[in-house]
C-alpha positions as CSV (number, residue, x, y, z in Angstrom):
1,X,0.0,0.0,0.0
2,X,1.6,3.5,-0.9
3,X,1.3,6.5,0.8
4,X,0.9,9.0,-2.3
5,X,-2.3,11.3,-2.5
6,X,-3.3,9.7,-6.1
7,X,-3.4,5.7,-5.7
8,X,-2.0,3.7,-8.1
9,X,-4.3,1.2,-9.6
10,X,-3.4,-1.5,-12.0
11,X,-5.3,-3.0,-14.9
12,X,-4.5,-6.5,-16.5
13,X,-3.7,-6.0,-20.4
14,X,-4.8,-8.1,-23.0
15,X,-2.0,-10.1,-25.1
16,X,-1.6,-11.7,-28.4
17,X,0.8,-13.9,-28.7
18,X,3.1,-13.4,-31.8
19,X,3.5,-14.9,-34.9
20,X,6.3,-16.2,-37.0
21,X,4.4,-16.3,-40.7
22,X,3.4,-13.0,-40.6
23,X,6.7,-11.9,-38.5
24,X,4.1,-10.0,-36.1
25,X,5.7,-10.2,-32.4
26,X,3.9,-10.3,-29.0
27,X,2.3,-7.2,-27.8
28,X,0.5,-5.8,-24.6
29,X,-2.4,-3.9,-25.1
30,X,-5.4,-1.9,-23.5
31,X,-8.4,0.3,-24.5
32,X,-7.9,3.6,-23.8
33,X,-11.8,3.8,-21.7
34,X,-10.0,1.6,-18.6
35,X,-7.3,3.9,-17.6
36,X,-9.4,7.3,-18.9
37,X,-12.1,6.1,-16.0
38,X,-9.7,5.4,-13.2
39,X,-8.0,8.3,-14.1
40,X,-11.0,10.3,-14.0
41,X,-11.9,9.0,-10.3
42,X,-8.6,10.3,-9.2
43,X,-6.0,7.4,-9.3
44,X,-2.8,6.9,-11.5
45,X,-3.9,3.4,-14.2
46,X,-0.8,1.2,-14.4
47,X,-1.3,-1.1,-17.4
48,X,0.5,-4.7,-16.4
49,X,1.8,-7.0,-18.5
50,X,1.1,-10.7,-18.3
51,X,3.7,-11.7,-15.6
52,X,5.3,-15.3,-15.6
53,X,6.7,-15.5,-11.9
54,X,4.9,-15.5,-8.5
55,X,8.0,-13.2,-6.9
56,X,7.2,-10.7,-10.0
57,X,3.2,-10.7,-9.2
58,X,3.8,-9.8,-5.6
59,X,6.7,-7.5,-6.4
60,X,3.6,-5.8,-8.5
61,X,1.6,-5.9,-5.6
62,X,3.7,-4.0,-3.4
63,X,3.6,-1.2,-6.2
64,X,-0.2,-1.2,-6.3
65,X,-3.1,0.4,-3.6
66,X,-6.2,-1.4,-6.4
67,X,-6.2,-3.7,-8.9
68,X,-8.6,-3.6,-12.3
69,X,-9.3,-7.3,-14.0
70,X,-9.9,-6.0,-17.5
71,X,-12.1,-7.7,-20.4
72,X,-11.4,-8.9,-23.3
73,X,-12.4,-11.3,-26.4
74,X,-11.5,-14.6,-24.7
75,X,-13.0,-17.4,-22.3
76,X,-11.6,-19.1,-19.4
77,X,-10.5,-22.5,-20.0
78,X,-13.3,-25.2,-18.7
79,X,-10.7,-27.0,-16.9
80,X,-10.0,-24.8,-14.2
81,X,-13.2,-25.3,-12.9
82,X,-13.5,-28.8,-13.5
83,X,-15.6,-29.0,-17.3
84,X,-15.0,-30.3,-20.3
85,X,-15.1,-27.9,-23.1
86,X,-18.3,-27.1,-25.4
87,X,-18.3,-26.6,-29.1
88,X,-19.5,-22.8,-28.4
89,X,-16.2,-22.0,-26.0
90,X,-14.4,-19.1,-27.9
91,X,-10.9,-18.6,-27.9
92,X,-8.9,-19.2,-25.0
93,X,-5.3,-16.9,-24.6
94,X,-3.5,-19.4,-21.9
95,X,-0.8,-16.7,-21.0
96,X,-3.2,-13.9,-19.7
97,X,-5.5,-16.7,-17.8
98,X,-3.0,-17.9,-15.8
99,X,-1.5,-14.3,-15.1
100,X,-4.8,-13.1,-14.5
101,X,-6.1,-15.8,-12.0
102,X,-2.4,-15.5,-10.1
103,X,-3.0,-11.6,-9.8
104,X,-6.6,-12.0,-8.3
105,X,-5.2,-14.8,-5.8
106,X,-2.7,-12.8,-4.6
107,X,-4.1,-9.4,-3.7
108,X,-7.2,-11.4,-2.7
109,X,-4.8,-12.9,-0.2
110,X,-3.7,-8.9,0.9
111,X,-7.4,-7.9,0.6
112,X,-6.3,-5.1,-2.0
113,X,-9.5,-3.6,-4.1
114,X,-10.1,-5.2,-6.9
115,X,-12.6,-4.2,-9.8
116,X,-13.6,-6.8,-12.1
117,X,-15.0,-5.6,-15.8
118,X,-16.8,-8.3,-18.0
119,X,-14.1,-11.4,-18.0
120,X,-12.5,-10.1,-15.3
121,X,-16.1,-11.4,-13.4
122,X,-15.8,-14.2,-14.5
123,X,-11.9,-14.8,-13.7
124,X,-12.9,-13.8,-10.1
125,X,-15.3,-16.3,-9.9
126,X,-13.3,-19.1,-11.2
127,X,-10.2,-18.2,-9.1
128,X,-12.7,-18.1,-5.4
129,X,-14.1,-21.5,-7.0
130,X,-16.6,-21.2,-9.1
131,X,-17.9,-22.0,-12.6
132,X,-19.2,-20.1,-15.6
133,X,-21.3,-20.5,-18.3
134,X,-19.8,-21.2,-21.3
135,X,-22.0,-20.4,-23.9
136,X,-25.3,-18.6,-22.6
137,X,-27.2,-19.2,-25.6
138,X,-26.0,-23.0,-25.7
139,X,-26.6,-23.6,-22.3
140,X,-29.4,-21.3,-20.6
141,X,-32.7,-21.6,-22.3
142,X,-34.6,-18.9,-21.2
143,X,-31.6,-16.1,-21.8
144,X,-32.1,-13.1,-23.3
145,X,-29.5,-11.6,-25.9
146,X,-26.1,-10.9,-24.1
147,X,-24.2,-9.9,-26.8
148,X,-25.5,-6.8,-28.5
149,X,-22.1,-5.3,-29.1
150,X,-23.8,-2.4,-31.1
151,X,-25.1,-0.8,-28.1
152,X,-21.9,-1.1,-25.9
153,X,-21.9,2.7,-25.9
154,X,-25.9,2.8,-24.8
155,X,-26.9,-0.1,-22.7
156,X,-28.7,-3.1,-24.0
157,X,-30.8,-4.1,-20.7
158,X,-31.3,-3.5,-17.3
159,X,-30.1,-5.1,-14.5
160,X,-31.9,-5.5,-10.5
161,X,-29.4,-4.7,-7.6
162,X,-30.4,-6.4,-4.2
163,X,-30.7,-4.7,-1.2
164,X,-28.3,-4.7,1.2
165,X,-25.1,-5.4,-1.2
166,X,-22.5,-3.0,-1.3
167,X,-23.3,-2.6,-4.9
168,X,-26.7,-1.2,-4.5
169,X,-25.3,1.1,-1.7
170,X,-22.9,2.6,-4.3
171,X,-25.1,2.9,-7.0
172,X,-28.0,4.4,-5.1
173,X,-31.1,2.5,-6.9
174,X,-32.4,-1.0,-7.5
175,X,-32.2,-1.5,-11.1
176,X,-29.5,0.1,-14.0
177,X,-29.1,-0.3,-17.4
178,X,-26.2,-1.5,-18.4
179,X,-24.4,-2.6,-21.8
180,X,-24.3,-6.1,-22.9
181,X,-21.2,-8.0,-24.8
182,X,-20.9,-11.7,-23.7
183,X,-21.4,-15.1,-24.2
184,X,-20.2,-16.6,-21.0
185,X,-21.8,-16.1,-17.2
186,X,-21.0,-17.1,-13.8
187,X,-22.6,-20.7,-13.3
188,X,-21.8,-22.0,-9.7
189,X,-20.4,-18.7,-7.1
190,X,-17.1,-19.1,-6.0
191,X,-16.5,-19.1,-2.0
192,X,-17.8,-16.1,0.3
193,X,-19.4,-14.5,-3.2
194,X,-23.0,-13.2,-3.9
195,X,-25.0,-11.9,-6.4
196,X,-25.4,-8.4,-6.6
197,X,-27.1,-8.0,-10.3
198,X,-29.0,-9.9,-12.1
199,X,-30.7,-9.9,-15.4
200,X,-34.2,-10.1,-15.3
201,X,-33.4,-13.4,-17.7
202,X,-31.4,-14.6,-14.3
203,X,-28.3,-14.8,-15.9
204,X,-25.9,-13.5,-13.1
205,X,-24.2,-9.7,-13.8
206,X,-22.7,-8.7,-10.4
207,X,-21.0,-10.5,-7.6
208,X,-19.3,-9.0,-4.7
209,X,-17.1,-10.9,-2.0
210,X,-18.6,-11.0,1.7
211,X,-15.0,-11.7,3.2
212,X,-12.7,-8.6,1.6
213,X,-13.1,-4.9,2.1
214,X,-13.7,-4.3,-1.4
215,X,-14.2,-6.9,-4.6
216,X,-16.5,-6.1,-6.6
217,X,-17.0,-7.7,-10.4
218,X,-19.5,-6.9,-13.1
219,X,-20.3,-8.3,-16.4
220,X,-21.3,-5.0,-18.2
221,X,-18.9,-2.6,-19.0
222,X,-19.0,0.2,-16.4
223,X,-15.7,2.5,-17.7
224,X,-17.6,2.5,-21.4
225,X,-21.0,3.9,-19.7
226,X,-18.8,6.1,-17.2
227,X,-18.5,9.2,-18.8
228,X,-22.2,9.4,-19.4
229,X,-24.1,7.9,-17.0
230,X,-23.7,8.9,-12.6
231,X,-24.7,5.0,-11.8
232,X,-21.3,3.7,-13.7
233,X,-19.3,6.5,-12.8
234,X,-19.9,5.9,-8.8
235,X,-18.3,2.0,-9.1
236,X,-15.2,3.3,-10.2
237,X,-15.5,6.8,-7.8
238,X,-15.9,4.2,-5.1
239,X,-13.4,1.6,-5.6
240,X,-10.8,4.7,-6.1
241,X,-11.8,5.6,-2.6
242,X,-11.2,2.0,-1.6
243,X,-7.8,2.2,-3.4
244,X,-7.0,5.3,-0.8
C-alpha cells in the first residue's frame, strides 16, 4: 500500500501472442476507456503486462493500492473449474489466464480492491471457486440476448441490484441499465461471493465478496457507460476511494 495522495491502480492488459508467418511479435495492449475512468476518479492506471513469476506478481503488488481485472475477447478455459469444453467455447489466450487468476489470488490474499469488468467477473469467480457459463445461448434456455455489441456505448438491458449489497449502496437504486457484450456467465459462485445483479433473464451480472473490504465484479462494462451515465461513474469513484 503507498502513501501517495493519487493511488496507483493496476489494470490486467490483453495479449496476443506473436506470430512467425506473418513476423508479427507479442504485444500488450489496452483500451484507452479503462485507464481514462480510473483516471478520471482520481488514481494513477498502471497497465501490467502478463507476468510469468509469482516473486514478479507480488513485487507488482507491493507497487499497487487497487487492482482492475480487465475484459477482453477470450473465455476461461473449462478446466479450471473442473468441465470439459463445449463446441461454443471461444478462444482461450493461456498466457493472460494464468496471469490473471495469479494476480486475483494474490491481492485477494492482501485484501487489495479489486474491480472486475466483463471477463474479469468471471476470472474472479473461477479463481474463489466457481464455474461459468460457457456459452449462454448454448446452455441457458430462457436467456435473453447478451451480446449486443452495437449498443456497448448505450446499454442493452437492465439489471436489479439487491438490497443490502455493497453494490446497491454505491449505485444508489435497484435496477440500472447497463451494456451487454458476452457469451459466458458465472454458473456456480465461487467461496464467500453473492450476487449483486441480475438480469431479469437470471443470468448472473454482479457479484461481490462477503469476506474482503472491497471486490467487486460486473459483467457489463462500467468504464464504457462512465463518462455518461452517474450510476457507472460511482463504481469506479468508489473503488478509487477504496484504493485510498
Amino acid at each position: 500500500m503507498s502513501n501517495r495522495n493519487s493511488p496507483v491502480v493496476g489494470i490486467t492488459a490483453d495479449f496476443a501472442e506473436g506470430n512467425a508467418r506473418t513476423r508479427s511479435e507479442p504485444t500488450l495492449f489496452l483500451a484507452q476507456r479503462y485507464y481514462r475512468a480510473v483516471e478520471q476518479s482520481g488514481a494513477t492506471p498502471l497497465v501490467l503486462p502478463p507476468l510469468n513469476s509469482g516473486a514478479a506478481i507480488r513485487r507488482s503488488l507491493d507497487w499497487l493500492d487497487g487492482l482492475i481485472i480487465s475484459g477482453g475477447g477470450f473465455d476461461i478455459h473449462p478446466s479450471y473449474y473442473g468441465e470439459e469444453p463445449i463446441h461454443e467455447l471461444g478462444i482461450v489466450k493461456a498466457v493472460r489466464t494464468e496471469f490473471e487468476l495469479d494476480i486475483a489470488a494474490a491481492a485477494l490474499k492482501k485484501d487489495l480492491p479489486m474491480l472486475g469488468i466483463c471477463g474479469g467477473e468471471q476470472a474472479l469467480n473461477v479463481v474463489l471457486g466457481g464455474s461459468l457459463y460457457q456459452d449462454i445461448a448454448a446452455q441457458i434456455a430462457s436467456a435473453g440476448e447478451h451480446q449486443q455489441n452495437k449498443k456497448k456505448t448505450q446499454g442493452g438491458h437492465r439489471v436489479q441490484i439487491p438490497d443490502g449489497t455493497q453494490l446497491r449502496a454505491i449505485v444508489g437504486r435497484s435496477s440500472l441499465e447497463v451494456n451487454t457484450t458476452h457469451h459466458q456467465a458465472v454458473k456456480q459462485l465461487g467461496k464467500g461471493l453473492i450476487v449483486d445483479a441480475i438480469a431479469d433473464d437470471g443470468v448472473i451480472e454482479g457479484i461481490e465478496s462477503t469476506r474482503h473490504r472491497f471486490v467487486i465484479a460486473v459483467q457489463w462494462h462500467p468504464e464504457v457507460l462512465a463518462p455518461r451515465r452517474q450510476g457507472h461513474r460511482r463504481i469506479f469513484d468508489a473503488f478509487v476511494a477504496a484504493c485510498r
